[in-house]
C-alpha positions as CSV (number, residue, x, y, z in Angstrom):
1,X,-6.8,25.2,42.9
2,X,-7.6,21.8,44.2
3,X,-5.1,19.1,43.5
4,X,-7.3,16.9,41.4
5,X,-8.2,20.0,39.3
6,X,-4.8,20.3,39.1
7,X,-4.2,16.9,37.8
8,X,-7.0,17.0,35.2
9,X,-5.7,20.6,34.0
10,X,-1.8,18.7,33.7
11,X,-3.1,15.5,32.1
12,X,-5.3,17.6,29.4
13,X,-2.4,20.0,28.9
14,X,-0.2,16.9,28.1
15,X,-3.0,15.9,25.7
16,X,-2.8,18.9,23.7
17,X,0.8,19.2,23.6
18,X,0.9,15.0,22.4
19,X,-1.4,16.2,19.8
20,X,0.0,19.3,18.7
21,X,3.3,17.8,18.3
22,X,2.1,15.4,16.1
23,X,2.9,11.9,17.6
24,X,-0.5,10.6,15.8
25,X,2.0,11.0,12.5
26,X,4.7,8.8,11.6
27,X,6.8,7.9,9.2
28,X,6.0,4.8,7.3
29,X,9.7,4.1,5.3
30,X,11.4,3.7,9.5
31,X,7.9,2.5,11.8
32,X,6.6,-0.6,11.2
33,X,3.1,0.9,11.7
34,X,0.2,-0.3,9.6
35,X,-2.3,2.0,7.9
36,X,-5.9,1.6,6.9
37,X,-6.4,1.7,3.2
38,X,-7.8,5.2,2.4
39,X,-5.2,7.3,4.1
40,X,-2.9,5.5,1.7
41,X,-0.7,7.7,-0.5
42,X,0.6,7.1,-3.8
43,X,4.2,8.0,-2.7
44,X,4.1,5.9,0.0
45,X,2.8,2.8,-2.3
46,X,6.4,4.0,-4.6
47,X,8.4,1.0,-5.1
48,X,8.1,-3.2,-5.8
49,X,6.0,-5.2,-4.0
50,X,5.8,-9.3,-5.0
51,X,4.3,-12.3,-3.7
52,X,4.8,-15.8,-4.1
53,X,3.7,-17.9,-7.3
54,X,1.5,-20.4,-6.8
55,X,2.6,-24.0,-6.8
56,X,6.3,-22.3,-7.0
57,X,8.3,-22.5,-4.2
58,X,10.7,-19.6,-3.8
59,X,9.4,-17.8,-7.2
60,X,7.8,-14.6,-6.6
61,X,6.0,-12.2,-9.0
62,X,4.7,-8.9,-8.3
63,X,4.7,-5.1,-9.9
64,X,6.6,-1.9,-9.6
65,X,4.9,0.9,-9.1
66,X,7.3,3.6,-10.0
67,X,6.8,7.4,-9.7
68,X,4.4,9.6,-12.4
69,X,2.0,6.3,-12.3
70,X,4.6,4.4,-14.5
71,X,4.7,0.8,-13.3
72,X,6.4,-2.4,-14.5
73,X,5.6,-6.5,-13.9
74,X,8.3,-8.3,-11.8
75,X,9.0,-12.3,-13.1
76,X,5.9,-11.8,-15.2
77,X,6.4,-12.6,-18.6
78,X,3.3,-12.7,-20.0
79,X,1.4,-9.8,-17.7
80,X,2.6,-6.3,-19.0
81,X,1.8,-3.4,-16.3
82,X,2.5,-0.2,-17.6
83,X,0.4,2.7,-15.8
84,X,-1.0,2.1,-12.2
85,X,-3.4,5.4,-10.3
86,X,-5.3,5.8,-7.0
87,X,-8.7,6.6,-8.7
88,X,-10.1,7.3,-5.2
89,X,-8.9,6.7,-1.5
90,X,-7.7,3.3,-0.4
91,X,-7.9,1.7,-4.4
92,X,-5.5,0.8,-6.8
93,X,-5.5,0.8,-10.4
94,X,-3.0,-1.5,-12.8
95,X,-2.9,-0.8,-16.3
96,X,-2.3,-4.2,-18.3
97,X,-1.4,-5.9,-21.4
98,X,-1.6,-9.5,-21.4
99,X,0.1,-11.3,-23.9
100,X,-0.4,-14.8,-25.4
101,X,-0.3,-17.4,-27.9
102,X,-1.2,-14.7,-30.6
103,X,-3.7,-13.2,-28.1
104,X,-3.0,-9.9,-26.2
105,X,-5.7,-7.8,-24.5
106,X,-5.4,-4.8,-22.1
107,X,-6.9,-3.5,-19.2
108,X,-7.2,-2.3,-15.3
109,X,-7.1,-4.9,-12.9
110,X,-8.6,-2.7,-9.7
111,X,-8.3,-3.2,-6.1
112,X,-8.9,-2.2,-2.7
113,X,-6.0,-1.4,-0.4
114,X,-6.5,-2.8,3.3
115,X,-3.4,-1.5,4.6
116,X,0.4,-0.8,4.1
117,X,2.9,-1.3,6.3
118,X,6.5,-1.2,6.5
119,X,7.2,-3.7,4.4
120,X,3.6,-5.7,3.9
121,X,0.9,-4.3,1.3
122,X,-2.4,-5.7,1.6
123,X,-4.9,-5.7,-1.7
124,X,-8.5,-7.0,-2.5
125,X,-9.5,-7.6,-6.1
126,X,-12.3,-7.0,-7.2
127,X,-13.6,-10.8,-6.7
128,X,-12.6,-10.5,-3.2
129,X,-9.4,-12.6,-3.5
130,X,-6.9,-11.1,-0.8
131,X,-3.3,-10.5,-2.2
132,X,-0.6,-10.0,0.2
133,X,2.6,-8.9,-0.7
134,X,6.0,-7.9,0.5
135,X,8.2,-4.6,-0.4
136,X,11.2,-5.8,-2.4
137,X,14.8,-4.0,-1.4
């Protein structure tokens, strides 16, 4: 065999083994890697995620999305999350109550997931406002 065949046959054998043993997966809780919205799971969304409050320095508000789609407001008095889902890949469902001055109404607020990282999710509503928030420890 001729030593560039030899070289393509090593460097595609490499190829395969990279492949094989997976290096195109990682894990998301250690890498600081950031994912495309629709090969978002729901366990890896798990946990709280907050962003600053407008025209509030240091105050941040945000959800928790806890496991069985239960989910929580964080510093949010007033907006009530209770149920969150992935109805398809890369979106995100909130289930809300919103309480006022004697006036409550409920609903889903949706939105489209850009990408996760680490410690960084990245939303869209749907009025195309971007929401970026960070993974509280």
């Amino acid at each position: 065999m001729k030593p560039v065949a030899k070289i393509l046959l090593a460097a595609g054998l490499l190829a395969a083994l990279v492949i094989a043993a997976g290096v195109a997966k990682f894990d998301l809780l250690n890498d600081d890697i950031n994912i495309a919205g629709p090969a978002v799971t729901a366990a890896e969304l798990e946990g709280s995620w907050v962003g600053p409050v407008a025209g509030q320095p240091g105050r941040e508000e945000g959800f928790e999305l806890r496991p069985g789609g239960a989910a929580a407001s964080i510093n949010m008095a007033t907006m009530l999350y209770s149920r969150w889902s992935m109805p398809g890949p890369g979106r995100l469902r909130l289930r809300y109550t919103s309480v006022g001055n004697k006036v409550s109404s409920s609903g889903d607020e949706d939105y489209s997931i850009i990408s996760l990282g680490k410690d960084r999710l990245s939303l869209k509503d749907s009025y195309g406002r971007q929401l970026v928030l960070s993974r509280k420890k």
